[in-house]
ChimeraX commands (.cxc) that place a marker at each C-alpha (Angstrom):
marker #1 position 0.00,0.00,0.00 radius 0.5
marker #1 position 2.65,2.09,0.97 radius 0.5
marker #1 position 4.59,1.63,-2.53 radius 0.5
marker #1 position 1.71,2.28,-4.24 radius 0.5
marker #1 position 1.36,5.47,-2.63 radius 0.5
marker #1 position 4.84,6.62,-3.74 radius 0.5
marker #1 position 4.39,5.84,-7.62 radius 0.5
marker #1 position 1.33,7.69,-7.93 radius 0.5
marker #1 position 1.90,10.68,-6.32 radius 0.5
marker #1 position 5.05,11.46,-8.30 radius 0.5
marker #1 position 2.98,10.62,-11.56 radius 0.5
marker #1 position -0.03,12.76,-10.45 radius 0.5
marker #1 position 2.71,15.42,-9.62 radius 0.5
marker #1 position 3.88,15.14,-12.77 radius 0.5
marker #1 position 0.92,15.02,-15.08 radius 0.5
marker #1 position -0.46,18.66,-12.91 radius 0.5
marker #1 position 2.84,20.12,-13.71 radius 0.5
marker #1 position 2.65,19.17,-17.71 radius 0.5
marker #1 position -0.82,21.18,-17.57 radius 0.5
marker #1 position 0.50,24.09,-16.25 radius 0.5
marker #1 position 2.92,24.90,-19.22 radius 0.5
marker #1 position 2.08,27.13,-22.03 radius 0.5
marker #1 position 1.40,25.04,-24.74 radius 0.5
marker #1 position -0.11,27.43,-27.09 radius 0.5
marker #1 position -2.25,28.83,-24.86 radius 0.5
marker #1 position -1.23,32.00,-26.69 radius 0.5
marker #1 position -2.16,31.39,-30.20 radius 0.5
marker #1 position -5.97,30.76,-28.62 radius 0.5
marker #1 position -5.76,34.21,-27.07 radius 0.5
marker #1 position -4.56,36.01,-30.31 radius 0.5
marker #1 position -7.11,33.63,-32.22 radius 0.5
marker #1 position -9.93,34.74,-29.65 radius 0.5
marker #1 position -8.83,38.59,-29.42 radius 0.5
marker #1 position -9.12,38.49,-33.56 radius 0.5
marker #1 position -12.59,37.38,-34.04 radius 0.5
marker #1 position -13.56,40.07,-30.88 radius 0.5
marker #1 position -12.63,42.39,-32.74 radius 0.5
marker #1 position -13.71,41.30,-36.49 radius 0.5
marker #1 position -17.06,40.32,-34.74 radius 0.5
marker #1 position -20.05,43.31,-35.49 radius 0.5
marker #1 position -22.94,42.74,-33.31 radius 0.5
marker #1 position -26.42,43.30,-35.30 radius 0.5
marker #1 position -29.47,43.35,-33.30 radius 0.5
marker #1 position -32.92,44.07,-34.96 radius 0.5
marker #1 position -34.25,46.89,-33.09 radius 0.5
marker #1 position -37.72,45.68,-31.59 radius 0.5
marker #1 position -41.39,46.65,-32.97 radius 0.5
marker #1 position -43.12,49.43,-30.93 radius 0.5
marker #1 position -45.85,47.38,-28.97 radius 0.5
marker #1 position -49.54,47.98,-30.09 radius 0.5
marker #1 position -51.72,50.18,-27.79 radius 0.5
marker #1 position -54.12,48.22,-25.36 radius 0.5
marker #1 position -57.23,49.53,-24.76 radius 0.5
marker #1 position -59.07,47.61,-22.21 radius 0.5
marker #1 position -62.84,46.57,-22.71 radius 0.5
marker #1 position -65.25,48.49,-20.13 radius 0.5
marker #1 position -68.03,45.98,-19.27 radius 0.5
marker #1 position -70.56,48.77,-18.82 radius 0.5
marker #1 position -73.43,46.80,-17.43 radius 0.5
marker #1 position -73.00,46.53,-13.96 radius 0.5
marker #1 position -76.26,45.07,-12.95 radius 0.5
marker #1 position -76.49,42.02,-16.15 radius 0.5
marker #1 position -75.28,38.91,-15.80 radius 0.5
marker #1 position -71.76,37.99,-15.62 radius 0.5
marker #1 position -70.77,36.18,-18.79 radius 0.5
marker #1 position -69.12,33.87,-17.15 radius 0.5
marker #1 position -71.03,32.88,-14.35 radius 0.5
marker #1 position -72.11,29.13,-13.47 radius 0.5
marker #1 position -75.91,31.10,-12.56 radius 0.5
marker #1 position -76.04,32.23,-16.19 radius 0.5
marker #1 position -76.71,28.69,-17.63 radius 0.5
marker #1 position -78.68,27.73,-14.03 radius 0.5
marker #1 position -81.38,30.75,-15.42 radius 0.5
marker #1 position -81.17,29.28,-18.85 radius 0.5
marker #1 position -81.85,25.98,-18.20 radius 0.5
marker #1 position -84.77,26.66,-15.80 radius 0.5
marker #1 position -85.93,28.76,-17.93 radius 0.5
marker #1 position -86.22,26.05,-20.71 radius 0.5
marker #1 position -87.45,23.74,-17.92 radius 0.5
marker #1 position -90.44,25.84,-17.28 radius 0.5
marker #1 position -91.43,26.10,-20.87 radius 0.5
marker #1 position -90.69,22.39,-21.56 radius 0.5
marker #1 position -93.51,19.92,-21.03 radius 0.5
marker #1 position -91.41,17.00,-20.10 radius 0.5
marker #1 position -93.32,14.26,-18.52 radius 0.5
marker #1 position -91.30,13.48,-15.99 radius 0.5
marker #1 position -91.06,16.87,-14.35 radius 0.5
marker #1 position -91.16,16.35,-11.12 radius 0.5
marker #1 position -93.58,19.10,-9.07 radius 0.5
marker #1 position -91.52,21.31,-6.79 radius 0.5
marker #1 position -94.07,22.97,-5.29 radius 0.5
marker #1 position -95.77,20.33,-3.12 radius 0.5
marker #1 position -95.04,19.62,0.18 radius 0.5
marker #1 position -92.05,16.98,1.13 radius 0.5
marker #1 position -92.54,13.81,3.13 radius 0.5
marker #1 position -90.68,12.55,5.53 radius 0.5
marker #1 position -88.38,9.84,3.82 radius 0.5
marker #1 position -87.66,12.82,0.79 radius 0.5
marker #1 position -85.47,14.37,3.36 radius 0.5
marker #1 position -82.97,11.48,3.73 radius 0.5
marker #1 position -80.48,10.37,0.94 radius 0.5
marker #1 position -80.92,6.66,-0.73 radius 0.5
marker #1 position -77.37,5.65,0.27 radius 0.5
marker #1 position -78.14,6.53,3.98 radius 0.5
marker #1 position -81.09,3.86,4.03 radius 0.5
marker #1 position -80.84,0.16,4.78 radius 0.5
marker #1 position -83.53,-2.24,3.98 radius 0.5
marker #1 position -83.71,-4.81,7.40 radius 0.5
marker #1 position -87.36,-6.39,6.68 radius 0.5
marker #1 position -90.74,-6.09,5.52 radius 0.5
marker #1 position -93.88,-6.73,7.59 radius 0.5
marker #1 position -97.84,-6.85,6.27 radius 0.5
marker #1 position -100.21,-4.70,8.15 radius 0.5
marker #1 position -103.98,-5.33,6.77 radius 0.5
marker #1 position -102.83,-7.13,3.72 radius 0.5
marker #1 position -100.59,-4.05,2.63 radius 0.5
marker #1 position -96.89,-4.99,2.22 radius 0.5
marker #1 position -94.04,-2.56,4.39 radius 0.5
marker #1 position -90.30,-2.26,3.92 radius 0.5
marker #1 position -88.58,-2.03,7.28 radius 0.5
marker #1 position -85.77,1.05,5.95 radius 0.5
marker #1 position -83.27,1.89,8.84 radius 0.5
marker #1 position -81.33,5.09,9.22 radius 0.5
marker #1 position -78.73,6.16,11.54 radius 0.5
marker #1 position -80.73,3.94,14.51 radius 0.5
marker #1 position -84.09,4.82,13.44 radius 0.5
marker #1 position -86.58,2.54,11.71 radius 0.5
marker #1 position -89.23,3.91,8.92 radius 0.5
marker #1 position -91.85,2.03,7.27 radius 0.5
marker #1 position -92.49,2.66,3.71 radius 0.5
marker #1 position -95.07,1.14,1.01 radius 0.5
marker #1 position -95.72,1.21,-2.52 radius 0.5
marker #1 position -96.41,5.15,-3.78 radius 0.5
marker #1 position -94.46,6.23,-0.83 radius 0.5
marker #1 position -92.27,9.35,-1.91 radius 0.5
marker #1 position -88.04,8.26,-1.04 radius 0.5
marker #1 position -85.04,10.23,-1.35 radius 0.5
marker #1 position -84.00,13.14,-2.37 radius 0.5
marker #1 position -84.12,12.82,-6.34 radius 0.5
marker #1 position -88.46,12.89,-6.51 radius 0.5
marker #1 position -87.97,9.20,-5.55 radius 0.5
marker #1 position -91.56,6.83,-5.59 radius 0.5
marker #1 position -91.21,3.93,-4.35 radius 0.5
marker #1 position -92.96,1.23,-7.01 radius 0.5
marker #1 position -92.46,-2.16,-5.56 radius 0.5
marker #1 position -91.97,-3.76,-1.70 radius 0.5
marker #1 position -90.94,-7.43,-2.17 radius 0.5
marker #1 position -89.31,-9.61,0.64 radius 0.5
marker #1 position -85.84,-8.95,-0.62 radius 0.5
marker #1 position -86.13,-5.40,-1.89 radius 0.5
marker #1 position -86.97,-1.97,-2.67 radius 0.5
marker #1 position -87.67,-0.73,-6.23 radius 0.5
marker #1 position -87.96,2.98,-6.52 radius 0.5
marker #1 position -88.20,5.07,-9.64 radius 0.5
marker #1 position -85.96,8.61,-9.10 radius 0.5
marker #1 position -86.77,11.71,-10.92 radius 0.5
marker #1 position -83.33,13.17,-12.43 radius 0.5
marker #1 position -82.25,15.88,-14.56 radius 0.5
marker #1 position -79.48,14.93,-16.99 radius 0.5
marker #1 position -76.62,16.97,-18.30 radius 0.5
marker #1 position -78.40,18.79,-20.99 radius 0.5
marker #1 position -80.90,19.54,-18.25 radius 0.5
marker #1 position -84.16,17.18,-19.19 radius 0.5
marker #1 position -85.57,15.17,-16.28 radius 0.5
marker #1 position -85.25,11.60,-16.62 radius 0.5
marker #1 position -86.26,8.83,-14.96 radius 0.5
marker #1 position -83.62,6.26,-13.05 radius 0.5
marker #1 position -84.56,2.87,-11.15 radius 0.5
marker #1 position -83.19,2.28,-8.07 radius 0.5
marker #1 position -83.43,-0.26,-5.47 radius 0.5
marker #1 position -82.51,-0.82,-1.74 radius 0.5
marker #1 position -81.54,-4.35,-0.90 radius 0.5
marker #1 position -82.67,-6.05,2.26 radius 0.5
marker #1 position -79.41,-6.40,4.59 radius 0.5
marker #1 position -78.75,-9.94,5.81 radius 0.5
marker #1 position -78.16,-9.29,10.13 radius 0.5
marker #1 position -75.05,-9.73,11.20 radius 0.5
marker #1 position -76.17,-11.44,14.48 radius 0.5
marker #1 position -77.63,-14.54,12.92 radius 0.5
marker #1 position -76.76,-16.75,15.83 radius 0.5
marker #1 position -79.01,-14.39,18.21 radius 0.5
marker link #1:1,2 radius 0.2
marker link #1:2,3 radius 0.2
marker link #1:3,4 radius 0.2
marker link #1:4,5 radius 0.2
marker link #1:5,6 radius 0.2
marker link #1:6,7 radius 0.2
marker link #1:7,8 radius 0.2
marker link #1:8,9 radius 0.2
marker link #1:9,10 radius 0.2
marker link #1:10,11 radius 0.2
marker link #1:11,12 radius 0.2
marker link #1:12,13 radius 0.2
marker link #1:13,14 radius 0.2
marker link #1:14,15 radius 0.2
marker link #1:15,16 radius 0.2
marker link #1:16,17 radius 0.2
marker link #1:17,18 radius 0.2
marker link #1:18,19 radius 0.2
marker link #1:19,20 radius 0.2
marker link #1:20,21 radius 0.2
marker link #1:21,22 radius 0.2
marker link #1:22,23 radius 0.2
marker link #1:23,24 radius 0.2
marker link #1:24,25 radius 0.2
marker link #1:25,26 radius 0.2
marker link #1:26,27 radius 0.2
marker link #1:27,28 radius 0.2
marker link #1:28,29 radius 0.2
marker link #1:29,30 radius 0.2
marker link #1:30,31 radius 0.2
marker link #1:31,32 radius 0.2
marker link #1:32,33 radius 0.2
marker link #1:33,34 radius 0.2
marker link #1:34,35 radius 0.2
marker link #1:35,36 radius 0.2
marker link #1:36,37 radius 0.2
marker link #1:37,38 radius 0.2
marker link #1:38,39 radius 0.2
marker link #1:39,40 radius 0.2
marker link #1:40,41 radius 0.2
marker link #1:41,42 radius 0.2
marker link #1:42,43 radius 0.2
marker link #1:43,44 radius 0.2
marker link #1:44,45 radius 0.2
marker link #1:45,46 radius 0.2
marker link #1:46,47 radius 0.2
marker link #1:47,48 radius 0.2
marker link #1:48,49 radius 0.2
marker link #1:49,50 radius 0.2
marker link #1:50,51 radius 0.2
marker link #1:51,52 radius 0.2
marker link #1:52,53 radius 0.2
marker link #1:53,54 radius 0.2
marker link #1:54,55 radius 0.2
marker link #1:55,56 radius 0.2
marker link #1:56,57 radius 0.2
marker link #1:57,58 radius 0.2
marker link #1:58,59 radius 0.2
marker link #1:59,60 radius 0.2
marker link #1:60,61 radius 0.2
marker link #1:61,62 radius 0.2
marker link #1:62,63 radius 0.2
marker link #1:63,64 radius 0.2
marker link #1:64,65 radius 0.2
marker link #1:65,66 radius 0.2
marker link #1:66,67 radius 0.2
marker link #1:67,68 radius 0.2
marker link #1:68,69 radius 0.2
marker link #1:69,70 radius 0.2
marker link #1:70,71 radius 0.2
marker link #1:71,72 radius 0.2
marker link #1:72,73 radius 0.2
marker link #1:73,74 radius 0.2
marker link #1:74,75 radius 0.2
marker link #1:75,76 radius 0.2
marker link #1:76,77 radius 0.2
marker link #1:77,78 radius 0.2
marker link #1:78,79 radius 0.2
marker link #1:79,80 radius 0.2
marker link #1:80,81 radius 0.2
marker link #1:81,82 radius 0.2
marker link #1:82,83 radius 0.2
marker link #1:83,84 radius 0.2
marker link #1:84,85 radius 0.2
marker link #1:85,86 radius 0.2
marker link #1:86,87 radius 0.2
marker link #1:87,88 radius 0.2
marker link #1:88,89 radius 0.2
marker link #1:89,90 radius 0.2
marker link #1:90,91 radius 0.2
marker link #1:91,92 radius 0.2
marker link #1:92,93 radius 0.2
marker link #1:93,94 radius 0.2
marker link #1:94,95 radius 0.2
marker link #1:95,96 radius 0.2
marker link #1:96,97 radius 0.2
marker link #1:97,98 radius 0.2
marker link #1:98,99 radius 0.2
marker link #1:99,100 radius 0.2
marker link #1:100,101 radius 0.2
marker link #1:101,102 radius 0.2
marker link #1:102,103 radius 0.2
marker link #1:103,104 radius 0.2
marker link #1:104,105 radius 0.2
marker link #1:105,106 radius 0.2
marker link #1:106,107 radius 0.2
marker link #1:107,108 radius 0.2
marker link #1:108,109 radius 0.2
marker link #1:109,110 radius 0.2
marker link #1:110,111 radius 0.2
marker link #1:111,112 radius 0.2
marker link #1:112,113 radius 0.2
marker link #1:113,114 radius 0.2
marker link #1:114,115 radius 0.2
marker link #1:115,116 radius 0.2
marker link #1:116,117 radius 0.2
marker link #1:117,118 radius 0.2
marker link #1:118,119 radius 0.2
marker link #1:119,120 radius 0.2
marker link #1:120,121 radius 0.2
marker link #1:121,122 radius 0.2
marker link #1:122,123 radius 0.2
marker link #1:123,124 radius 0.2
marker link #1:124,125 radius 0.2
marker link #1:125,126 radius 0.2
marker link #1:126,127 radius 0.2
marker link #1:127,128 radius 0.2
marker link #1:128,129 radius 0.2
marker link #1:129,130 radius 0.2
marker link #1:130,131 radius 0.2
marker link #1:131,132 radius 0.2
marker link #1:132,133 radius 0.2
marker link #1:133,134 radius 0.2
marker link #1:134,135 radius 0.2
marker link #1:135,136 radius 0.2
marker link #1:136,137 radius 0.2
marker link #1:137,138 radius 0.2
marker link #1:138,139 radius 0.2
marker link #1:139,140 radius 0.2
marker link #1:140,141 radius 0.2
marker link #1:141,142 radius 0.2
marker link #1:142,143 radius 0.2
marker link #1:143,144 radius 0.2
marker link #1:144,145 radius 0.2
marker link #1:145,146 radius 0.2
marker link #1:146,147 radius 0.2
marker link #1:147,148 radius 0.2
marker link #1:148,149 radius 0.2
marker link #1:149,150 radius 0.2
marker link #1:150,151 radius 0.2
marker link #1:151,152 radius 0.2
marker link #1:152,153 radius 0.2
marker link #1:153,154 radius 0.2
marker link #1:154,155 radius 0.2
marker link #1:155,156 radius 0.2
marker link #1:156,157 radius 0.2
marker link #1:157,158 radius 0.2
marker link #1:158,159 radius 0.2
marker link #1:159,160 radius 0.2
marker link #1:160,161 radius 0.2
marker link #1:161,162 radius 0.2
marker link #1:162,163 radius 0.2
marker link #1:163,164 radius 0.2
marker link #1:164,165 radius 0.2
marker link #1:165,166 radius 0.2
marker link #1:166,167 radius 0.2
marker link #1:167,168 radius 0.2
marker link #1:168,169 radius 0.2
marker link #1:169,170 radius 0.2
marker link #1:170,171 radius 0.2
marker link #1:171,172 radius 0.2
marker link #1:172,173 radius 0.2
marker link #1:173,174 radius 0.2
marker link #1:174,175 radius 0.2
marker link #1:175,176 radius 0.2
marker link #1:176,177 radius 0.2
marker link #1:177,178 radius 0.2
marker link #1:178,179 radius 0.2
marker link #1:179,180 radius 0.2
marker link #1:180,181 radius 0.2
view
């Protein structure tokens, strides 16, 4: 290790003191101090910019162009002229289960009271009891069929272009988790 270290550090000596010398070094400096001198810089002068002149959106009170509320006026607008079948009625009163969301209700039983089939729905730790024509959910839901394992219910939707269309939805009944009880 040690001999090793005494052959290369001469030779590393060596090679750094072979860099050092002037090995025309000065024929790249003449070279270089030539073409700075030969060398005309041309630079395109630049265009004069173009006078702005802002747009004054003089009506205060209108509509933004660009406001989400525009196309909500538009499209109930349209919705009040169109005489889509489907259009649910807004003005009548709500009932009970149209204030709770579909995906917040779980279907744990049915029961018949005077020959009229009931879906047991839960929410949070509340039980409801709902039949057929029953108004569900929060998307004009009715519901159209109680069977032992489920809950049909035909929503009331509008799509993206604004028309109201109808979707079928269904809550399952939910097996309990305490069937050795």
């Amino acid at each position: 290790m040690m001999t090793l270290k005494k052959t290369i550090v001469p030779l590393l000596a060596g090679l750094l003191l072979a860099g050092c010398s002037d090995s025309n070094v000065r024929e790249v400096r003449t070279w270089m101090d030539q073409v700075k001198q030969d060398t005309k810089v041309s630079i395109k002068p630049l265009q004069e910019p173009k006078d702005f002149i802002p747009f004054a959106y003089g009506e205060k009170d209108a509509v933004d162009p660009f406001s989400p509320n525009k196309l909500l006026a538009e499209l109930a607008r349209e919705g009040a002229a169109n005489n889509n079948p489907f259009k649910p009625d807004t003005e009548r009163r709500k009932e009970l289960m149209e204030g709770f969301p579909l995906d917040t209700m779980v279907m744990v039983g049915t029961i018949q009271k005077d020959g009229i089939s009931y879906a047991l729905l839960q929410i949070d730790r509340t039980l409801y009891q709902v039949k057929t024509g029953q108004r569900i959910g929060q998307n004009f839901g009715v519901v159209t069929k109680v069977g032992e394992q489920e809950v049909a219910i035909r929503e009331v939707v509008q799509d993206a272009g604004g028309e109201w269309v109808e979707r079928m939805s269904k809550l399952e009944l939910q097996e309990s988790k305490e069937k050795g009880k």
